[in-house]
TINU-254041 format. One record per residue (C-alpha): residue number from 1; residue in three letters; z, x, y. Coordinates in steps of 0.2 Angstrom, whole numbers, padded with zeros to 4 digits. Each point is the difference from the previous one (the first is absolute). Layout:
N
REC   i  aa     z     x     y
REC NUM ala     Z     X     Y
...
***
This chain:
328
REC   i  aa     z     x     y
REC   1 unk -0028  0035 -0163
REC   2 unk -0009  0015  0004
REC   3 unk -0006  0003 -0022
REC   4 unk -0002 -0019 -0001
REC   5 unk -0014  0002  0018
REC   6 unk -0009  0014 -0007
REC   7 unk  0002 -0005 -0017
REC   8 unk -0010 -0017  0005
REC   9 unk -0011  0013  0013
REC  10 unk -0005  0010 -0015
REC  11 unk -0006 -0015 -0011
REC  12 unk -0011 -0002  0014
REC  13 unk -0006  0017  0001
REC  14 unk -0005 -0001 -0022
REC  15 unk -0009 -0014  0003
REC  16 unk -0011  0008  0015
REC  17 unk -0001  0014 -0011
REC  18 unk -0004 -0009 -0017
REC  19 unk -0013 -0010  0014
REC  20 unk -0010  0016  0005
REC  21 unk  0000  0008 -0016
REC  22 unk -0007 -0015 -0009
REC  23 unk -0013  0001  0015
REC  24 unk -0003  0019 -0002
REC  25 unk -0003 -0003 -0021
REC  26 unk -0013 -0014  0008
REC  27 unk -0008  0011  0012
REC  28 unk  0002  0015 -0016
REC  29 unk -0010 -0014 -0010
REC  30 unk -0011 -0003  0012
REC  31 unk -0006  0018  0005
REC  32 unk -0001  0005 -0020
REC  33 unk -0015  0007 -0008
REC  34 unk  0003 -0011 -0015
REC  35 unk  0012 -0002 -0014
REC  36 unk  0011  0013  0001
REC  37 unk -0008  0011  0014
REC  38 unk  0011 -0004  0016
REC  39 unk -0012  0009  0011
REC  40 unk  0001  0010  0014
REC  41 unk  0009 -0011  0014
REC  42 unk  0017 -0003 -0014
REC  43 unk  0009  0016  0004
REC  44 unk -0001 -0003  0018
REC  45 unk  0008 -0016  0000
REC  46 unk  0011  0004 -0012
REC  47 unk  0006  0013  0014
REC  48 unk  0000 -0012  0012
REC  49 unk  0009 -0013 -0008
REC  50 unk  0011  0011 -0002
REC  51 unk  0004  0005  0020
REC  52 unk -0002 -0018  0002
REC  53 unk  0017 -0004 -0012
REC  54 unk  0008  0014  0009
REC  55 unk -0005 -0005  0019
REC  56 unk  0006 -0019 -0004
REC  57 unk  0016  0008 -0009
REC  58 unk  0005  0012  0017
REC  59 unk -0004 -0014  0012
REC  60 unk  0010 -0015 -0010
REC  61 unk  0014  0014  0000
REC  62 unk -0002  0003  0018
REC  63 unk -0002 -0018  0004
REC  64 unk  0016 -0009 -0013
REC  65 unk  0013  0015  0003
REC  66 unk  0003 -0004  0020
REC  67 unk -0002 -0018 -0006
REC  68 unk  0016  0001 -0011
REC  69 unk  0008  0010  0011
REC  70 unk -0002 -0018  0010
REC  71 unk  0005 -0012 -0013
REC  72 unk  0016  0013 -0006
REC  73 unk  0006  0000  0021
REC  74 unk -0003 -0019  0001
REC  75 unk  0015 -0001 -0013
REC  76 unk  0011  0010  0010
REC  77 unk -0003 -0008  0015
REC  78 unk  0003 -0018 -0009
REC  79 unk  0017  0008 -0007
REC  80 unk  0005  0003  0018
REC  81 unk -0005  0018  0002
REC  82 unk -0011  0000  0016
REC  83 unk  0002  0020  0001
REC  84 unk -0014 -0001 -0013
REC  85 unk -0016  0006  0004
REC  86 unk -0014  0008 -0008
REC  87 unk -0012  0014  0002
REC  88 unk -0018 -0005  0010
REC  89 unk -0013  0008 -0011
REC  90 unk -0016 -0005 -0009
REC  91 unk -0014 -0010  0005
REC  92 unk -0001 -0007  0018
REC  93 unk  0002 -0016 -0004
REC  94 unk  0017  0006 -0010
REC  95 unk  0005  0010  0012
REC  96 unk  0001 -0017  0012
REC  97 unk  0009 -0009 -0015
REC  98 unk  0014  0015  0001
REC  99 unk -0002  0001  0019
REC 100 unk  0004 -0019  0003
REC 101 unk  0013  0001 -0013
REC 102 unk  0012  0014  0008
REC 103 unk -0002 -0012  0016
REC 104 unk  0005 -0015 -0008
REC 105 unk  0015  0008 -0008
REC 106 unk  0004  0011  0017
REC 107 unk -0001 -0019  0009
REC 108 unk  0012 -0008 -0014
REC 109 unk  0013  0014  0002
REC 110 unk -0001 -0002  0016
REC 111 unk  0001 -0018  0002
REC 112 unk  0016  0001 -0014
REC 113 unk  0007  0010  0010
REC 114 unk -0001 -0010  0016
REC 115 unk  0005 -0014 -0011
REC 116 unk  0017  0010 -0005
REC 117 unk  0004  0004  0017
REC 118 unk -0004 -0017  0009
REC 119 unk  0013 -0008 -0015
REC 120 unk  0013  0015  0005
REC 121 unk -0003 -0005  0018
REC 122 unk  0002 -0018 -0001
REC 123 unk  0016  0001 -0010
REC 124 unk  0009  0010  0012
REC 125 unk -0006 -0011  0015
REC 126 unk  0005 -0016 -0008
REC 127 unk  0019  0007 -0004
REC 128 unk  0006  0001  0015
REC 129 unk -0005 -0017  0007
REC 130 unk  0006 -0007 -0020
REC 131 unk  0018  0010  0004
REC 132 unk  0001 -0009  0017
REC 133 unk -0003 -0016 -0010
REC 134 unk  0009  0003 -0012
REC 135 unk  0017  0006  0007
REC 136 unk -0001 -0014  0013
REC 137 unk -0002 -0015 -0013
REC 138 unk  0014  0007 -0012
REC 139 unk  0011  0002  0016
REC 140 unk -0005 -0017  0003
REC 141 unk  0006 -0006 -0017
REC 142 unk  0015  0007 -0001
REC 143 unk  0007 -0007  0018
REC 144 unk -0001  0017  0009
REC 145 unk -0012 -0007  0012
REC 146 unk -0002 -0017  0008
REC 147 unk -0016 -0008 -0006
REC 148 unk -0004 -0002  0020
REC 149 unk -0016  0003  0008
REC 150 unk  0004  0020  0006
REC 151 unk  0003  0003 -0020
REC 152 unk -0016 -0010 -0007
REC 153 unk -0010  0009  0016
REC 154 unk -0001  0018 -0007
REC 155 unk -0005 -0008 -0018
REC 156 unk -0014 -0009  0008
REC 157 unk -0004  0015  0009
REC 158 unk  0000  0011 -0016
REC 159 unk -0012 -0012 -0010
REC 160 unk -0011  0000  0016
REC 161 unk  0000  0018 -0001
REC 162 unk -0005 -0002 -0020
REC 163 unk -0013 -0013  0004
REC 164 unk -0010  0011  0014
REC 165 unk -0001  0015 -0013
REC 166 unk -0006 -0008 -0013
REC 167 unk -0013 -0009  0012
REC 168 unk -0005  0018  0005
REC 169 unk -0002  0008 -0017
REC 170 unk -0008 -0017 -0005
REC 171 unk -0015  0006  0013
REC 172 unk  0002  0017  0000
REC 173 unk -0004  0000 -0020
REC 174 unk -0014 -0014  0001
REC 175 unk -0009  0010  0014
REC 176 unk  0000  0016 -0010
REC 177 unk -0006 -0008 -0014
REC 178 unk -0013 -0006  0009
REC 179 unk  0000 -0018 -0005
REC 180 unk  0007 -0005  0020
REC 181 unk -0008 -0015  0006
REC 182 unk -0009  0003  0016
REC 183 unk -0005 -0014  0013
REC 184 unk -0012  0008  0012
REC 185 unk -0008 -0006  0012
REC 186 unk -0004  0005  0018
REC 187 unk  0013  0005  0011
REC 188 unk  0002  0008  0017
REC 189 unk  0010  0012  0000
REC 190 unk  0008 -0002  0017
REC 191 unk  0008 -0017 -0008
REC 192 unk  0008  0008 -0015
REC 193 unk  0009  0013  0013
REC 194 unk  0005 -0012  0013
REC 195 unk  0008 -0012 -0014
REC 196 unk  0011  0015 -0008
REC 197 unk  0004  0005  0019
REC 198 unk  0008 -0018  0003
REC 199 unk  0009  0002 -0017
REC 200 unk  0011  0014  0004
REC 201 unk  0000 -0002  0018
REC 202 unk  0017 -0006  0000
REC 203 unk  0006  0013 -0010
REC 204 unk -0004  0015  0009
REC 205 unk  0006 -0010  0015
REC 206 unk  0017 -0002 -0008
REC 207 unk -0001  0019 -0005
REC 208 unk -0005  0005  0018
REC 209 unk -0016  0007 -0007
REC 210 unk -0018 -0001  0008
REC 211 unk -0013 -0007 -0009
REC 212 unk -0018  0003  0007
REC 213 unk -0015 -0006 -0006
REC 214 unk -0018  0011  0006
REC 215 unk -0013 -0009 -0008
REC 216 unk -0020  0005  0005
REC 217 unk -0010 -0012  0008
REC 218 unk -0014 -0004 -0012
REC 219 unk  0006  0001 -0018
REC 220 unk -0011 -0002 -0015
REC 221 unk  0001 -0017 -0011
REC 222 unk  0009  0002 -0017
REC 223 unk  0001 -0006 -0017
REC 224 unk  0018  0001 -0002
REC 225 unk  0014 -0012 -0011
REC 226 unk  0011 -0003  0017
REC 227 unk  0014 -0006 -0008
REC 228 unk -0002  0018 -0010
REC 229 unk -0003  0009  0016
REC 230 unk  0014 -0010  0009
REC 231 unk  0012  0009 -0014
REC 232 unk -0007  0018  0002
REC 233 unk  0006 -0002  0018
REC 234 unk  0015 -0008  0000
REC 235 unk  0005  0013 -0015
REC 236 unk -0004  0015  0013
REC 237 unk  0005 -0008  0016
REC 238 unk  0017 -0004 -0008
REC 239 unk  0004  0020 -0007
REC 240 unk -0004  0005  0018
REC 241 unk  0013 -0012  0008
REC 242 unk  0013  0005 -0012
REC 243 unk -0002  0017  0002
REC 244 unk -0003 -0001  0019
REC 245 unk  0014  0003  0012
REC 246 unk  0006 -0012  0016
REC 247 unk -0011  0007  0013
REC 248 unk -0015  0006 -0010
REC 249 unk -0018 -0009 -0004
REC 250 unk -0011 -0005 -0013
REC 251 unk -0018  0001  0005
REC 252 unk -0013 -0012 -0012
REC 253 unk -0019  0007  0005
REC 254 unk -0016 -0006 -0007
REC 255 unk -0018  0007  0004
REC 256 unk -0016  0000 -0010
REC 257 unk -0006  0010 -0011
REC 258 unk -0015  0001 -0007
REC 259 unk -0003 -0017 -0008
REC 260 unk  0017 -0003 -0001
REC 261 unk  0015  0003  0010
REC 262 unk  0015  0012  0001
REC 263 unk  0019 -0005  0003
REC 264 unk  0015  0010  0002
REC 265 unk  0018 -0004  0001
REC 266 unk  0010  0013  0012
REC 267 unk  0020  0003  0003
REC 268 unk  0009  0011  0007
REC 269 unk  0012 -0001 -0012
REC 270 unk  0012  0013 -0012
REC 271 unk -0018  0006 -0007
REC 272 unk -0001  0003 -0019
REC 273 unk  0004  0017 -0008
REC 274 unk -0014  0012 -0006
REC 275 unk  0006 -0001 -0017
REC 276 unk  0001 -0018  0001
REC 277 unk -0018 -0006  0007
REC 278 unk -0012  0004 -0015
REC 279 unk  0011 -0014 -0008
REC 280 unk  0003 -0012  0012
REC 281 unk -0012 -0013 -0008
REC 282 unk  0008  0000 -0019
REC 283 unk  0009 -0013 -0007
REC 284 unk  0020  0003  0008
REC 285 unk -0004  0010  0012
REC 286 unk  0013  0000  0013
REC 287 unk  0013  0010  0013
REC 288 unk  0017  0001 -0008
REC 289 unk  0005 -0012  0013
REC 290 unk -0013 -0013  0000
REC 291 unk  0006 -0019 -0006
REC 292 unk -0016 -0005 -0003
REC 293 unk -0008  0002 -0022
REC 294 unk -0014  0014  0004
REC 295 unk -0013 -0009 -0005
REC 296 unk -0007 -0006  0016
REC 297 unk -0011  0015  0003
REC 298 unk -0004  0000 -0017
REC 299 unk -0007 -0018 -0001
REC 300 unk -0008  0003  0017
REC 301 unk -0010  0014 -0008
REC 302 unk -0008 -0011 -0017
REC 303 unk -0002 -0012  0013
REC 304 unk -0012  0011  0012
REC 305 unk -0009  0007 -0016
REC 306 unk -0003 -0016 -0006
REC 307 unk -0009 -0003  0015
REC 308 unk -0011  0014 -0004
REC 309 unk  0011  0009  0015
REC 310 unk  0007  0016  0002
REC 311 unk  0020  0002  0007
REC 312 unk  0010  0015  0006
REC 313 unk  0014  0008  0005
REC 314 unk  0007  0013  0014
REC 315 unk  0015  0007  0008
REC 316 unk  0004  0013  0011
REC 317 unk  0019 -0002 -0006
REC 318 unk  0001 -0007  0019
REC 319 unk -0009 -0019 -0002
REC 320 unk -0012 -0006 -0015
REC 321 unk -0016 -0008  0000
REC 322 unk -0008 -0012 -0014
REC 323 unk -0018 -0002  0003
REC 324 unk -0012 -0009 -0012
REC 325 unk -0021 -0003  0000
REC 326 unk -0006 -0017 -0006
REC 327 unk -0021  0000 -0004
REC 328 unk -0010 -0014  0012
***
């Protein structure tokens, strides 16, 4: 590829020369004393056409070379190499060319790699739920177990199980690719907290948990998908219950800020461990003991950003706190 570009740049680099020579024979013609006198100005444009071949020759190298460099990556990258990349060098506007390559091979690693992990990480949450199913129906079949309700129950609940996670990844992969459906429209805030508060009120009763609500006063109108909104909360409220003693509390605070308003979810739960946190919104992210897939937090964060949002996470390893901004 690279002879067959700069064969094809060179063919264009004879015919701008053959071009200025046949106008520096005019201009020889032209500045002559007569028939066969070239007078005085042929020497000096003959020295100048001259520079003039070698300039164009040193800048069509300078500018082609970085340009192959392109097109010979491009091939690697199409073969599946996306460790490719190539020099920056050149011309500025090369230089860009090279510069916006590297980052469209550094973002296609890294989204093939996300791709590889995310099929690793579904396969191993869908075995067990399949193995449940699995085992129970062949018992089924061959008589071990009565075909009653208990025995039909647990497959039912498996392909619930199976059903809710790949509802989750369906949302959590449409919302990072940015082609999520939002239906905004003006919301107060104080109605999206107090619905989720009624959801799970019954829950923290049954766990003997307190769940209090401290919501400010005035609150800023926002344009917010409140069925989106509703699932942020529900996903944050229901991690805190499950990881919330009998006896402790759950504290859902609003106030404004700035255009927009501020929310934070607090527990006074088992805490996350320091090691742990800076992952707690990626994709399976969970305590050893937790029943539910790990995707909640992760949804609840393409969710927020989608919003144009901004979500966090803290622990003191006593308790945790989920707070998240939404713009007005």
């Amino acid at each position: 590829m690279r002879r067959h570009f700069l064969g094809k740049f060179v063919v264009v680099l004879g015919v701008a020369v053959v071009a200025i020579v046949g106008l520096s024979a005019l201009a020889g013609v032209f500045f002559s004393r007569g028939e066969g006198d070239r007078g005085p100005f042929f020497p000096i444009g003959l020295v100048v056409v001259v520079l003039v071949v070698l300039l164009v020759v040193r800048a069509g190298r300078r500018f082609a070379s970085p340009i192959v460099d392109v097109m010979e990556a491009a091939d690697r990258v199409a073969a599946g190499d996306y460790e490719s990349r190539v020099e920056v060098r050149g011309p500025r506007e090369v230089q860009r060319l090279g510069a916006a390559f590297n980052a469209m091979t550094e973002r296609l690693g890294s989204n093939e790699d996300r791709r590889r992990q995310l099929l690793a990480d579904v396969a191993h949450e869908l075995r067990t739920p399949l193995s449940v199913i699995q085992a129970n129906l062949e018992a089924l079949v061959d008589g071990l177990y009565p075909a009653d309700e208990t025995h039909l129950r647990s497959v039912l609940d498996e392909t619930k199980v199976m059903a809710r996670l790949l509802n989750d990844l369906q949302t959590l992969s449409t919302a990072e690719a940015g082609a999520l459906t939002l239906h905004l429209e003006p919301t107060e805030p104080r109605h999206l907290i107090e619905s989720a508060v009624r959801s799970f009120a019954a829950q923290a009763g049954e766990a003997g948990v307190r769940l209090d609500t401290r919501v400010a006063e005035s609150l800023p109108e926002i344009e917010v998908d409140r069925l989106r909104i509703g699932e942020v909360l529900g996903n944050v409220l229901s991690n805190a219950l499950r990881h919330t003693a009998a006896g402790g509390s759950v504290t859902l605070e609003a106030f404004a800020a700035g255009e927009g308003v501020s929310v934070s979810i607090a527990d006074t739960g088992t805490g996350i461990p320091p090691e742990r946190l800076p992952h707690v919104f990626a994709r399976f992210s969970r305590a050893a003991d937790s029943p539910g897939t790990g995707l909640g937090l992760a949804i609840a964060k393409s969710l927020i950003e989608a919003h144009g949002g901004e979500i966090r996470a803290e622990s003191t390893g006593a308790g945790t706190t989920i707070s998240f901004t939404l713009p007005g």
